[in-house]
N, CA, C and O atoms as CSV, one atom per row, in Angstrom:
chain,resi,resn,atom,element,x,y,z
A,1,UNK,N,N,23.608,-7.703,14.288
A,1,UNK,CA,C,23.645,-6.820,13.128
A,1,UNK,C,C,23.712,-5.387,13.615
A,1,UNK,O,O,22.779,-4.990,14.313
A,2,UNK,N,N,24.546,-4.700,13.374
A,2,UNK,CA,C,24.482,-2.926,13.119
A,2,UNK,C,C,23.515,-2.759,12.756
A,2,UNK,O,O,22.952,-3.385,11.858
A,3,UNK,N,N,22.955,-1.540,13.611
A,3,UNK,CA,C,21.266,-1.052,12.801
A,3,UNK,C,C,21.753,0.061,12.048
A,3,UNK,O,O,20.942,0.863,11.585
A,4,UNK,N,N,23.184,0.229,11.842
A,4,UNK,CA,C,23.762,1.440,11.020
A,4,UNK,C,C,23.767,0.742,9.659
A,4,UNK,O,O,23.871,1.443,8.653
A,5,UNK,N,N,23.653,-0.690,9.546
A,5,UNK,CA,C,23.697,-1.426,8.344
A,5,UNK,C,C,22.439,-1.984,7.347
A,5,UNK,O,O,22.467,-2.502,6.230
A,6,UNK,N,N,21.317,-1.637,8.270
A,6,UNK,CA,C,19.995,-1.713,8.367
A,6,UNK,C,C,19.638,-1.042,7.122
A,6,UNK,O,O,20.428,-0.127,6.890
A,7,UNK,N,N,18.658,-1.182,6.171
A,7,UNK,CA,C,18.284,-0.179,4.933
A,7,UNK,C,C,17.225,0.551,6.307
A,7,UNK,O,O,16.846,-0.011,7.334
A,8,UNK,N,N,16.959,2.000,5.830
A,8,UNK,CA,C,15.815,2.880,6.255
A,8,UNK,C,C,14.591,2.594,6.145
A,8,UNK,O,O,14.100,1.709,5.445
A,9,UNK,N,N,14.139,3.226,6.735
A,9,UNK,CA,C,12.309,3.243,6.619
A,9,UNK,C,C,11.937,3.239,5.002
A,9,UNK,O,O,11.252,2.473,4.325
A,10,UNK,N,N,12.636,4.348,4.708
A,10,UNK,CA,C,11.859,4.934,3.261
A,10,UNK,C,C,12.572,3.243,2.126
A,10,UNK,O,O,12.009,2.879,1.094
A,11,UNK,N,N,13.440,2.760,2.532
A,11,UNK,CA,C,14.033,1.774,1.542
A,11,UNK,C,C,13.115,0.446,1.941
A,11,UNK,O,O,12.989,-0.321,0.987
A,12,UNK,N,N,12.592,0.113,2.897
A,12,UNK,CA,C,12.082,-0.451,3.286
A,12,UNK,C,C,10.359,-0.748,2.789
A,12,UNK,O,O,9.873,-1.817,2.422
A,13,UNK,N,N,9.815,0.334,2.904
A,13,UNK,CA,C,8.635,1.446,2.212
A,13,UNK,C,C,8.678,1.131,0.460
A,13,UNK,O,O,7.687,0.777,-0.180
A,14,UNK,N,N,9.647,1.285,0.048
A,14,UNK,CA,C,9.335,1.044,-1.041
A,14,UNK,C,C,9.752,-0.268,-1.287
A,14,UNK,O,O,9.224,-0.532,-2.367
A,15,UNK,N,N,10.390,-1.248,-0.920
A,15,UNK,CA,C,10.643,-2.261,-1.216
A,15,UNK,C,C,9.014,-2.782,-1.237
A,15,UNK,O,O,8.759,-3.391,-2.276
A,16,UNK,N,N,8.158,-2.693,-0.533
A,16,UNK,CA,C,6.696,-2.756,0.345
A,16,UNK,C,C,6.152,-2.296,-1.379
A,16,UNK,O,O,5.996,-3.080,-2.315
A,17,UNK,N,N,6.030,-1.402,-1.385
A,17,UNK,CA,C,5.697,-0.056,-2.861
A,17,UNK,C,C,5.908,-1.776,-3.741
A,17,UNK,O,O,5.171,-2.751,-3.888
A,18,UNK,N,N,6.918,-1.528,-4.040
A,18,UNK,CA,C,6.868,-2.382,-5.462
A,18,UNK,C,C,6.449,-4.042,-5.403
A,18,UNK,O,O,6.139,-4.723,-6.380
A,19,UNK,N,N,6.539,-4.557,-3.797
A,19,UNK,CA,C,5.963,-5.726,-3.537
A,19,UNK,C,C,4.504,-5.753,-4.569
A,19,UNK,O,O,4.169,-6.392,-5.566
A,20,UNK,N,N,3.769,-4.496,-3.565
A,20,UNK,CA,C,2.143,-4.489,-3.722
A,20,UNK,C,C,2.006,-4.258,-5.340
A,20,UNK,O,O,1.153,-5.005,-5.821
A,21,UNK,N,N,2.522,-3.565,-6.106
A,21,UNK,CA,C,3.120,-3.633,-7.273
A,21,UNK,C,C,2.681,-4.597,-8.276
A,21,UNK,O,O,1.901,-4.434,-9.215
A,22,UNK,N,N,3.269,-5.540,-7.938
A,22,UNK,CA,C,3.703,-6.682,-8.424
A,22,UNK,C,C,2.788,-7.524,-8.233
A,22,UNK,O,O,2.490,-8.446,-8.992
A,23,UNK,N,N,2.091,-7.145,-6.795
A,23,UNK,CA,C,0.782,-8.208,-6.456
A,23,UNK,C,C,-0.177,-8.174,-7.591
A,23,UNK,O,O,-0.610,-9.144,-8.211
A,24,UNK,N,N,-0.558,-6.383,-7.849
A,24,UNK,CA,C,-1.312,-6.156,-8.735
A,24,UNK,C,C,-1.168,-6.916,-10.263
A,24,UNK,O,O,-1.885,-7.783,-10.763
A,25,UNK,N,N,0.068,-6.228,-10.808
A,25,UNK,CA,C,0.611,-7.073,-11.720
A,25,UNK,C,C,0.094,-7.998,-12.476
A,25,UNK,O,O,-0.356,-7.943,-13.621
A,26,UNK,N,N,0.251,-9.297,-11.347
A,26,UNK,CA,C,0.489,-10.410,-11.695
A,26,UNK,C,C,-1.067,-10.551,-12.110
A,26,UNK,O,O,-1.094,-11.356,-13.041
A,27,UNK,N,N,-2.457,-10.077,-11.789
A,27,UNK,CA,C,-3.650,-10.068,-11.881
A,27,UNK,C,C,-3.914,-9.244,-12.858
A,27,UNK,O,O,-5.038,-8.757,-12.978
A,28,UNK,N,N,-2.917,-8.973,-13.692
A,28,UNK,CA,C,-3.434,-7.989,-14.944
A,28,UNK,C,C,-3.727,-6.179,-14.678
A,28,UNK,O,O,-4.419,-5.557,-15.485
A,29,UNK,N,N,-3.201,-5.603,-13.653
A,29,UNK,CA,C,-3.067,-4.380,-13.375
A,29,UNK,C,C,-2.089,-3.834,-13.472
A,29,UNK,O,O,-1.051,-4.462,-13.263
A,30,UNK,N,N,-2.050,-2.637,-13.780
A,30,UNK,CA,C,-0.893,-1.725,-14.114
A,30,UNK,C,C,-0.628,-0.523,-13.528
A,30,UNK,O,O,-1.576,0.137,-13.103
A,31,UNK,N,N,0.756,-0.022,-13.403
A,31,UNK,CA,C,0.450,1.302,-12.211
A,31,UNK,C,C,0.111,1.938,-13.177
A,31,UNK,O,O,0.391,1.801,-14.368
A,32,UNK,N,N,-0.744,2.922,-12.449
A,32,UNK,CA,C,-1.015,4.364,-13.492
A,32,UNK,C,C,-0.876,5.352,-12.650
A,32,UNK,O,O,-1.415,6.439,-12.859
A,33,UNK,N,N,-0.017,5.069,-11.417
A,33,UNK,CA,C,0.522,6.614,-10.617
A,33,UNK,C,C,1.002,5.782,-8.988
A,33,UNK,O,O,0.535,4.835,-8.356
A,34,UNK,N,N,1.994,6.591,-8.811
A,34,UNK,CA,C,3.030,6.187,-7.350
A,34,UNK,C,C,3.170,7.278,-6.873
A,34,UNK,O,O,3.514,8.279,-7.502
A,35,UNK,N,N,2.956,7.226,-5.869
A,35,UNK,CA,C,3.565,8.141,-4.244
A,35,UNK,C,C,2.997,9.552,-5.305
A,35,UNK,O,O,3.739,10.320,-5.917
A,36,UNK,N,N,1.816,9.573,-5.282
A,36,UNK,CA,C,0.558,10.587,-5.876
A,36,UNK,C,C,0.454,12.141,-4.765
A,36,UNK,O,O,0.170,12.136,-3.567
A,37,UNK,N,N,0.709,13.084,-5.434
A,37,UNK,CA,C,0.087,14.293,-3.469
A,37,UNK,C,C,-0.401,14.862,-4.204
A,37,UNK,O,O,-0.035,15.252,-5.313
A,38,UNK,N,N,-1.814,15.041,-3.341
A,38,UNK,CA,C,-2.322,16.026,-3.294
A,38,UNK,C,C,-2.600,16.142,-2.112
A,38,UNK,O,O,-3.002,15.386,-1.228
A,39,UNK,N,N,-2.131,18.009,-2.260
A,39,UNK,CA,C,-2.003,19.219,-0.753
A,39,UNK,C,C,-1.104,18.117,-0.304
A,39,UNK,O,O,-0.233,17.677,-1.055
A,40,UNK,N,N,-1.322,17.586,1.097
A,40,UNK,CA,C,-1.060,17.163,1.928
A,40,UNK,C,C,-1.433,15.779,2.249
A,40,UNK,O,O,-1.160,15.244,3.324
A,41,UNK,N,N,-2.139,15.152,1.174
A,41,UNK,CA,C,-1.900,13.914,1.229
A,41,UNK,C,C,-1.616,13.049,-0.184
A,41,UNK,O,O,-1.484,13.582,-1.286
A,42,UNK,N,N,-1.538,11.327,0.127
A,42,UNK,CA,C,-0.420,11.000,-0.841
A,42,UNK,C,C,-2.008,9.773,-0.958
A,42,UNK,O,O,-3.068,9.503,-0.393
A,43,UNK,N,N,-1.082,9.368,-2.202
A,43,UNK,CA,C,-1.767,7.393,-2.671
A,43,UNK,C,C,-0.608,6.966,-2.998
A,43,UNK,O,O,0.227,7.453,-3.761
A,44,UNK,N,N,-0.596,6.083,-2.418
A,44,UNK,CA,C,0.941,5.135,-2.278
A,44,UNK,C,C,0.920,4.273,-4.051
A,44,UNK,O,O,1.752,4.236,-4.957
A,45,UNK,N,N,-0.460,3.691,-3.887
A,45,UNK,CA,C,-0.258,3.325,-5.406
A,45,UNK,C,C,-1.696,3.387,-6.015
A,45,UNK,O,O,-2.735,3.099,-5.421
A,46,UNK,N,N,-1.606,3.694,-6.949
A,46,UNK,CA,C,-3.002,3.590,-8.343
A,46,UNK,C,C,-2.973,2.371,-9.166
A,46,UNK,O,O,-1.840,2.031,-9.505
A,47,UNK,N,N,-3.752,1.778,-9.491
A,47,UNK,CA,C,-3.489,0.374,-10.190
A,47,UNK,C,C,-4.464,0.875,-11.142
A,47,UNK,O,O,-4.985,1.978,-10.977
A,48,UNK,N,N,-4.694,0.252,-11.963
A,48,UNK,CA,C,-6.150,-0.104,-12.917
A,48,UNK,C,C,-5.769,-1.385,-14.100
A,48,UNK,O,O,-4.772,-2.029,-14.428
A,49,UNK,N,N,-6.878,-1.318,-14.398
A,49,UNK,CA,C,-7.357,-2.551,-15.067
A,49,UNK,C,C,-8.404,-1.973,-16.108
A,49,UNK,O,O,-8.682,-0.781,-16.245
A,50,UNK,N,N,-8.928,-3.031,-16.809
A,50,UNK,CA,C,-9.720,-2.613,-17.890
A,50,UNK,C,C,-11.110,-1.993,-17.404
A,50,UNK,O,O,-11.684,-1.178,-18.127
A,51,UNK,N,N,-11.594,-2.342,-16.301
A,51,UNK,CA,C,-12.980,-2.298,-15.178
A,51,UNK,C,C,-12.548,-1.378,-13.883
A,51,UNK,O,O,-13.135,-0.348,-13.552
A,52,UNK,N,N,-11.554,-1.874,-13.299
A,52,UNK,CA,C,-11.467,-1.083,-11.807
A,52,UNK,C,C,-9.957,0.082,-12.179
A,52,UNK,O,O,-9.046,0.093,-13.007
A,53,UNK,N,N,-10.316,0.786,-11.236
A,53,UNK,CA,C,-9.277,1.791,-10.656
A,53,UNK,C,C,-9.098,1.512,-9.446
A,53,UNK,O,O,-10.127,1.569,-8.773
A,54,UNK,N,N,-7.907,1.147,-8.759
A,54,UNK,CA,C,-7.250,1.064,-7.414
A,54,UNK,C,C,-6.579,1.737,-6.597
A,54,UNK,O,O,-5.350,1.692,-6.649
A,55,UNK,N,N,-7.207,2.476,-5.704
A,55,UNK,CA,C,-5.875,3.408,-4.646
A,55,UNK,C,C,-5.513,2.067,-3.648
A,55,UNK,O,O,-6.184,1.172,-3.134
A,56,UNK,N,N,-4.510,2.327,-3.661
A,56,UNK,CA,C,-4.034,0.867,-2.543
A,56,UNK,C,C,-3.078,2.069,-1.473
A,56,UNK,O,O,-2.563,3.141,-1.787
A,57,UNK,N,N,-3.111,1.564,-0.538
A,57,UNK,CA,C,-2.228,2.194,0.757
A,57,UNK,C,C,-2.142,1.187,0.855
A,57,UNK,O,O,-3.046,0.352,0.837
A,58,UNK,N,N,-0.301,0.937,1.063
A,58,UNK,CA,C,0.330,-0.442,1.308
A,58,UNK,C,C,0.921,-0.117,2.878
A,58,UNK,O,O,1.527,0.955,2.906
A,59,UNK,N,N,0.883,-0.626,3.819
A,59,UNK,CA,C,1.433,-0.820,4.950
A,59,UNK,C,C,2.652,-2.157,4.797
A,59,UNK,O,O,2.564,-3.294,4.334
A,60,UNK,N,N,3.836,-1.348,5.457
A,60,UNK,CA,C,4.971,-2.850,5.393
A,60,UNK,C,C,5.539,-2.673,6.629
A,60,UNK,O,O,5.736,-1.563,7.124
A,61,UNK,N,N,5.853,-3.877,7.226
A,61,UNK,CA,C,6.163,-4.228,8.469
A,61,UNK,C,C,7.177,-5.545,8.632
A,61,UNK,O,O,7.158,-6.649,8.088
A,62,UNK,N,N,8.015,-4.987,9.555
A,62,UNK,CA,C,8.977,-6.068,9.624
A,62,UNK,C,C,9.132,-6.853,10.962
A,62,UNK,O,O,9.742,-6.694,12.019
A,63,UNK,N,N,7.872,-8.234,10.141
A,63,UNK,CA,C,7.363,-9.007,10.882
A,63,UNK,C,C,6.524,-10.423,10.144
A,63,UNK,O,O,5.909,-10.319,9.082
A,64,UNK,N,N,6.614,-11.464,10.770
A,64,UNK,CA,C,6.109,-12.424,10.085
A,64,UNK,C,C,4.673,-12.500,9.871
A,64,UNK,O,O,3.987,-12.196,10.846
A,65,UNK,N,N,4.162,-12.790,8.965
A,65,UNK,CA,C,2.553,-12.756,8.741
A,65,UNK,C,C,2.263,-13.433,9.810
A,65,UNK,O,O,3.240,-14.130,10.084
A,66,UNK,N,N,1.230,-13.618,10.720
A,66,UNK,CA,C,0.727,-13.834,11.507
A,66,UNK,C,C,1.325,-14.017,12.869
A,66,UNK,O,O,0.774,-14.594,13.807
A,67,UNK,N,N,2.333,-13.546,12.877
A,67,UNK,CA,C,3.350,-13.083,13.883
A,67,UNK,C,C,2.618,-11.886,15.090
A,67,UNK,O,O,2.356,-10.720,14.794
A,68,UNK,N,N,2.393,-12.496,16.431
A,68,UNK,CA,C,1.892,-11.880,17.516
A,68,UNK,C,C,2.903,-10.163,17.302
A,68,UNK,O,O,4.134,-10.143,17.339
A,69,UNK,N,N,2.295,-9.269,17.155
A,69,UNK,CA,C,2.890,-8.023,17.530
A,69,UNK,C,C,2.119,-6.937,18.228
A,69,UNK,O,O,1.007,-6.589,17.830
A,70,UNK,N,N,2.810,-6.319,19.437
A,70,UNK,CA,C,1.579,-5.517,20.204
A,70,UNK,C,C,1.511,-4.229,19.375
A,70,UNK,O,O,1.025,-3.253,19.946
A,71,UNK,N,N,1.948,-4.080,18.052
A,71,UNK,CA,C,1.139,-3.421,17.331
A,71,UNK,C,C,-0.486,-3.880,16.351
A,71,UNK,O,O,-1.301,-3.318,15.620
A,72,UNK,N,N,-0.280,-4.978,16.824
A,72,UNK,CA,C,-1.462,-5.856,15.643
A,72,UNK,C,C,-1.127,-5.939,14.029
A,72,UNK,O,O,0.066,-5.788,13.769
A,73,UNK,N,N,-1.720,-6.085,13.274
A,73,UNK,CA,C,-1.477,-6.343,11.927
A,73,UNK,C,C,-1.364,-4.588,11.276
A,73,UNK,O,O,-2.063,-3.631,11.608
A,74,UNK,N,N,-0.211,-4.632,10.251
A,74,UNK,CA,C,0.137,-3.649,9.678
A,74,UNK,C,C,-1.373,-2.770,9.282
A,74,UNK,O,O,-1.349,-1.575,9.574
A,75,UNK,N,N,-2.480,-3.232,8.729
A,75,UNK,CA,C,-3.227,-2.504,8.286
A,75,UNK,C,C,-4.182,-1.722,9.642
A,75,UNK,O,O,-4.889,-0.734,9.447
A,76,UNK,N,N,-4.026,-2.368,10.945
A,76,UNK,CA,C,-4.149,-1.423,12.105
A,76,UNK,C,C,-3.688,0.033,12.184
A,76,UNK,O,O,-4.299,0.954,12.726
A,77,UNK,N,N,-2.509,0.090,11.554
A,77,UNK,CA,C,-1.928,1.525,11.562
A,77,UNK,C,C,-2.430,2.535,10.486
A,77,UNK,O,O,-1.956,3.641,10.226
A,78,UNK,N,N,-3.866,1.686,9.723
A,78,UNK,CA,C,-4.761,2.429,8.915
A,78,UNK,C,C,-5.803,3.155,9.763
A,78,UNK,O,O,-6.941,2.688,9.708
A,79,UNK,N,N,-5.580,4.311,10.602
A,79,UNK,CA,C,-6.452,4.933,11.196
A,79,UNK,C,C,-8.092,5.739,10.549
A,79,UNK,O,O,-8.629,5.592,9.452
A,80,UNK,N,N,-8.440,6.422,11.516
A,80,UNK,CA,C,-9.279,7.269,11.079
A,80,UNK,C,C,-8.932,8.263,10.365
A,80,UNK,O,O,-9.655,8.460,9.389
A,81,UNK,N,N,-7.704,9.260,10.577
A,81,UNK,CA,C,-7.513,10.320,9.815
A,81,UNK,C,C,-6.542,9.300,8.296
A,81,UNK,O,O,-6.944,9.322,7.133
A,82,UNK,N,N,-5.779,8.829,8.585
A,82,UNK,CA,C,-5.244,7.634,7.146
A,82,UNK,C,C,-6.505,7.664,6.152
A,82,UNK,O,O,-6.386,8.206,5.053
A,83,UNK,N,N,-7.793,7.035,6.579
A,83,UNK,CA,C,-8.677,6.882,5.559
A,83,UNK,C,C,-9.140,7.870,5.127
A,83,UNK,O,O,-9.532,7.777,3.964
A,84,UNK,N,N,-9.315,9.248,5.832
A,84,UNK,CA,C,-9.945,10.022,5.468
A,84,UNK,C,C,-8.805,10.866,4.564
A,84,UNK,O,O,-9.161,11.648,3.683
A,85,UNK,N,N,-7.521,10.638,4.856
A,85,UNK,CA,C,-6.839,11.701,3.588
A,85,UNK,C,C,-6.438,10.474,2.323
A,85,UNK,O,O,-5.855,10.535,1.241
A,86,UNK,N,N,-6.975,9.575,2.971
A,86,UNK,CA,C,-6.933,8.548,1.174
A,86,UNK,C,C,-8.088,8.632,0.997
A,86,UNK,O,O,-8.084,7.686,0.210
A,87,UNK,N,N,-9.497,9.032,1.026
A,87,UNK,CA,C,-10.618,8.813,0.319
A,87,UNK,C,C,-10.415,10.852,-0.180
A,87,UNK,O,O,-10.640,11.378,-1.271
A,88,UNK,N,N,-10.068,11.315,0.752
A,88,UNK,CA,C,-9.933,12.463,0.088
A,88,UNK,C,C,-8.972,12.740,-1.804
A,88,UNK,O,O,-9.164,13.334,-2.865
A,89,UNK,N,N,-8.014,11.886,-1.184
A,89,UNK,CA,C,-6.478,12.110,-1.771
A,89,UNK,C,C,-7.264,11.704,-3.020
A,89,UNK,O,O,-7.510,12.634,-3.788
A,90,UNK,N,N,-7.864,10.045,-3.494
A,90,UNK,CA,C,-8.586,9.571,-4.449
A,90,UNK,C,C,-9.633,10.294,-4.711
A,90,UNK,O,O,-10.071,9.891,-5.788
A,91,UNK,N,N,-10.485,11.428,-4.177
A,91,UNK,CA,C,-11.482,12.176,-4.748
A,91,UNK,C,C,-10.969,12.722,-5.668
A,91,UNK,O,O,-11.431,12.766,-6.808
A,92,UNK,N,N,-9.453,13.445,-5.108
A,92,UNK,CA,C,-9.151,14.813,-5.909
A,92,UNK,C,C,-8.166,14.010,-7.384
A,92,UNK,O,O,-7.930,14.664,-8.400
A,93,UNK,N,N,-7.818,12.891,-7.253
A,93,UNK,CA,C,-7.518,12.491,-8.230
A,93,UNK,C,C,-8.496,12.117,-9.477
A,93,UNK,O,O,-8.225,12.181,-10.676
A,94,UNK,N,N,-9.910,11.644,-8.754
A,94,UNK,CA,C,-10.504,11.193,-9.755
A,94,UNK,C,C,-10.973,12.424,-10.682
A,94,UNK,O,O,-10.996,12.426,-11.913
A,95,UNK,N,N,-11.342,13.473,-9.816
A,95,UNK,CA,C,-11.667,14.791,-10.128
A,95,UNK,C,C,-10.349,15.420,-11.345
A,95,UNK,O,O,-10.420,16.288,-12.215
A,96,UNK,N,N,-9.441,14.704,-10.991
A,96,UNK,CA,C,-8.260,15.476,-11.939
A,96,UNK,C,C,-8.133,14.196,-13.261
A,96,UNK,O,O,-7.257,14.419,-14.097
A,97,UNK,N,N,-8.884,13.046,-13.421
A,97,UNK,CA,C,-8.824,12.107,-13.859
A,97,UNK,C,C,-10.077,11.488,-13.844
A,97,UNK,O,O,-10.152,10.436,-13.209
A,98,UNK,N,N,-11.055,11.901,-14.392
A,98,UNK,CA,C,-12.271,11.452,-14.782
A,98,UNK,C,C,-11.994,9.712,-15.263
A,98,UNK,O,O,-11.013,9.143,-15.741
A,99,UNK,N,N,-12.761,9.448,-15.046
A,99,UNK,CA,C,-13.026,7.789,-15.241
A,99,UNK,C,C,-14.426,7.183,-14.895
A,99,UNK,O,O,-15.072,7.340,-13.859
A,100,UNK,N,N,-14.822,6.260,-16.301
A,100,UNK,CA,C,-15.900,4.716,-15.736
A,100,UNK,C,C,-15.647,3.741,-15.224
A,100,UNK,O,O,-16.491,2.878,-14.987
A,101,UNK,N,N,-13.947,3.614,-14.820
A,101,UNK,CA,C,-13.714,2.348,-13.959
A,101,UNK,C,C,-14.415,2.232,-12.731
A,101,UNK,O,O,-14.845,3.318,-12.341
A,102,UNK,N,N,-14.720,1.075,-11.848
A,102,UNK,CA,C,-14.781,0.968,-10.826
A,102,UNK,C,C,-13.523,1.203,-9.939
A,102,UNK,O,O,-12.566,0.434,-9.844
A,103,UNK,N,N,-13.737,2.758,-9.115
A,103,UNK,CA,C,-13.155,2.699,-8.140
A,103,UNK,C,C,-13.272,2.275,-6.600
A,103,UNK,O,O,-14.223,2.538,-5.863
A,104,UNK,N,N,-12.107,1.561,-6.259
A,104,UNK,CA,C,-12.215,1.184,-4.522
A,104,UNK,C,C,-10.798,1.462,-4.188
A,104,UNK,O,O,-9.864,1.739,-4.940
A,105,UNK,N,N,-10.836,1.333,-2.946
A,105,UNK,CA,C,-9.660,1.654,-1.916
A,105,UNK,C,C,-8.895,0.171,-1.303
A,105,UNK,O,O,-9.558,-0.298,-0.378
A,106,UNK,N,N,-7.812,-0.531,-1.594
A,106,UNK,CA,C,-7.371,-1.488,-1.031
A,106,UNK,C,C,-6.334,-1.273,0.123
A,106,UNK,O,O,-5.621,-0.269,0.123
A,107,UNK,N,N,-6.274,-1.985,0.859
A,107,UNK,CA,C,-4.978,-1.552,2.138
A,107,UNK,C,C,-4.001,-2.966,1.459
A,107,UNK,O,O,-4.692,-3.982,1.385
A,108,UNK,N,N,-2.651,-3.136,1.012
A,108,UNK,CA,C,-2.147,-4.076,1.129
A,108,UNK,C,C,-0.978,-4.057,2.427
A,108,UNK,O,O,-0.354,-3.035,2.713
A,109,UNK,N,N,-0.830,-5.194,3.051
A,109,UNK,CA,C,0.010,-5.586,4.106
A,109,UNK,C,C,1.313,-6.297,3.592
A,109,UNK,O,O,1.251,-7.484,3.274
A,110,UNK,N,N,2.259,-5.737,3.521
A,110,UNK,CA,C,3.203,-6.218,3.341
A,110,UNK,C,C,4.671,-7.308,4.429
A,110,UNK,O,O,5.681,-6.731,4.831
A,111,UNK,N,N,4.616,-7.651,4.488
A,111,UNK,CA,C,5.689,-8.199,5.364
A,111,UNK,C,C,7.004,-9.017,5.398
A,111,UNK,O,O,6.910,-10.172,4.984
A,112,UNK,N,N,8.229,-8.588,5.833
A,112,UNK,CA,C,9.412,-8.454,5.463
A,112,UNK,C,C,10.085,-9.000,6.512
A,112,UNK,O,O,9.611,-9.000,7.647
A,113,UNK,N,N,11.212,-9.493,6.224
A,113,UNK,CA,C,12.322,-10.119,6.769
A,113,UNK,C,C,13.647,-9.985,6.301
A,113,UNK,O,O,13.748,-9.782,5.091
A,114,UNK,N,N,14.649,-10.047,6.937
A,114,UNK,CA,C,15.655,-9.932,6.751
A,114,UNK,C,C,16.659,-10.665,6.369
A,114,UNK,O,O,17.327,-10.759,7.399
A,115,UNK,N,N,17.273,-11.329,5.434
A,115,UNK,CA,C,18.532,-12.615,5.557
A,115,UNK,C,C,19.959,-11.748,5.107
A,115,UNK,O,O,20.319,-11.378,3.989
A,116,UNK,N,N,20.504,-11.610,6.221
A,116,UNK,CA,C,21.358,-10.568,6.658
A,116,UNK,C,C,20.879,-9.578,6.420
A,116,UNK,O,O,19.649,-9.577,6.377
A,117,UNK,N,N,21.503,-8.473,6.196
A,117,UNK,CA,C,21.152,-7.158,6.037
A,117,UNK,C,C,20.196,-6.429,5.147
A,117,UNK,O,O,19.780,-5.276,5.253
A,118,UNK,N,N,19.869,-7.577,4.014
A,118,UNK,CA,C,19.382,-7.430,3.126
A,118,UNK,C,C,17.312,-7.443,3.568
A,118,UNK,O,O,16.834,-8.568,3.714
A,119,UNK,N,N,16.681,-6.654,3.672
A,119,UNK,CA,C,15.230,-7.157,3.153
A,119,UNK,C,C,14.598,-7.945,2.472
A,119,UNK,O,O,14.843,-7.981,1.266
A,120,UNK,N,N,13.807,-8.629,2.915
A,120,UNK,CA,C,12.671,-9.897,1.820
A,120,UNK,C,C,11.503,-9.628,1.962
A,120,UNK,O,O,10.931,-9.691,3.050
A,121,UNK,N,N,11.034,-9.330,1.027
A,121,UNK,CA,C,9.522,-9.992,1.467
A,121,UNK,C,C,8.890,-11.046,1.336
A,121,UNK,O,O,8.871,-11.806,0.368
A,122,UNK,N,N,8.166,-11.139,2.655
A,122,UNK,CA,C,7.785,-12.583,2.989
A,122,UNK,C,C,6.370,-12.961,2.353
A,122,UNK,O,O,6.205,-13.969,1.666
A,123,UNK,N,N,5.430,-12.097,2.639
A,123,UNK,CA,C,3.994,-12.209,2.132
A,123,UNK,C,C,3.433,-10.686,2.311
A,123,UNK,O,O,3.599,-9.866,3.214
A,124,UNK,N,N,2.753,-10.642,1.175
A,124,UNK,CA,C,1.690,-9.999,0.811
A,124,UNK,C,C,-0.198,-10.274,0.880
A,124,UNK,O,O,-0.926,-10.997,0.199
A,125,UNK,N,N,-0.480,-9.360,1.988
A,125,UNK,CA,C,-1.873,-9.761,1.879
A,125,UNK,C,C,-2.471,-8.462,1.373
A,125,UNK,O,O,-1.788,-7.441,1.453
A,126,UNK,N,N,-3.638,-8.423,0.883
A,126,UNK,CA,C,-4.486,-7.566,0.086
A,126,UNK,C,C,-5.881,-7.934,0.753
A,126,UNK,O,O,-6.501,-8.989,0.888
A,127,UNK,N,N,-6.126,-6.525,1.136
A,127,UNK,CA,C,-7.931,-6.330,1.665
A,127,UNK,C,C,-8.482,-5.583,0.859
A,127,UNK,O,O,-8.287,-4.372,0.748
A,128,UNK,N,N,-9.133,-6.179,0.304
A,128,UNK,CA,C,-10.009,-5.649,-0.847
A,128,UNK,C,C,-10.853,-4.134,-0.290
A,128,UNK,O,O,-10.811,-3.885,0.914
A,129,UNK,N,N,-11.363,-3.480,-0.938
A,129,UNK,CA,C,-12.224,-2.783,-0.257
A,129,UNK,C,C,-12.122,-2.254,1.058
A,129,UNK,O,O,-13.140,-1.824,1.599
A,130,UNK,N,N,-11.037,-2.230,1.635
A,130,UNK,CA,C,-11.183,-1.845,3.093
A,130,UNK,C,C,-11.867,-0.587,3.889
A,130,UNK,O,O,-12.008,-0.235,5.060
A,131,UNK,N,N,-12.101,-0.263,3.002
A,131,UNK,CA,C,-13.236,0.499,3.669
A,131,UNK,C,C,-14.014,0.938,3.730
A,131,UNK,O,O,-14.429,1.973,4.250
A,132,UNK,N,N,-14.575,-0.258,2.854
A,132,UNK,CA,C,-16.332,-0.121,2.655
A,132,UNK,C,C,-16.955,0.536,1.622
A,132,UNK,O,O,-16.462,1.581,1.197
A,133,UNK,N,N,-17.846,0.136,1.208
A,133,UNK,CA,C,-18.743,1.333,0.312
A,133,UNK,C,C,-19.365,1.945,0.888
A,133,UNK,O,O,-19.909,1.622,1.944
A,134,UNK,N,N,-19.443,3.087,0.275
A,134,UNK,CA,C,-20.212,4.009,1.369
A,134,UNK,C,C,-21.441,5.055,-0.024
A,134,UNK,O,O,-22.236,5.907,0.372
C-alpha cells in the first residue's frame, strides 16, 4: 500500500472520536461537547447521562487489541502532563458549566485496522475512571 493513500493522523483520530462516541451512545449517553479548548488544552469528548458527566480522552492506535507493541497499550501514551491538562481542561469546563452530575475522567482505547486503504475499527475498550478519585 502507498502511505500517500493512507488517511492521516487527524482522519484516523477522529474515526477513534466517533468510535468512543458511539460506545457511549449505545449506554444511553450523549455528546454534550467535542474537541473542547481551553487555553491550551482540549477534551476529546464530554458525554453525559442523566447522573454522570464524562471527559473521555480517547487514544486510537493502529493495532490489534492485545497485539504485543513496544509502545504498550494506547492508554500508556496517557502520561503525567496528559492527565494533568485533562483534569485541568474538565475543571475549567465544569466551572464554565456548573453541574450535579457525577463527574469522572475515562481514557477510551480505540483500535483500528485497515481492509485496504480504508480504516476499521476493531475494538473499543473503556477504563472507567482512569484516574482515580482523588
Amino acid at each position: 500500500m502507498n502511505t500517500a493513500e493512507k488517511p492521516d493522523k487527524l482522519t484516523v483520530g477522529r474515526l477513534g472520536e466517533d468510535a468512543a462516541a458511539a460506545y457511549y451512545e449505545k449506554q444511553g449517553y450523549r455528546v454534550a461537547g467535542r474537541n473542547l479548548r481551553f487555553s491550551h488544552r482540549e477534551l476529546d469528548l464530554v458525554m453525559e447521562n442523566d447522573v454522570s458527566l464524562v471527559f473521555v480522552e480517547v487514544k486510537t492506535r493502529k493495532q490489534s487489541y492485545g497485539e504485543p507493541s513496544p509502545f504498550g497499550r494506547p492508554a500508556r501514551a496517557v502520561g503525567r502532563d496528559k492527565k494533568r491538562n485533562t483534569v485541568l481542561a474538565a475543571e475549567a469546563y465544569l466551572r464554565a458549566h456548573p453541574t450535579n452530575k457525577q463527574p469522572r475522567i475515562d481514557v477510551v482505547e480505540v483500535y483500528v485496522s485497515y481492509q485496504g486503504n480504508t480504516p476499521v475499527v476493531d475494538e473499543v475498550v473503556c477504563i472507567r475512571n482512569a484516574f482515580g478519585a482523588k
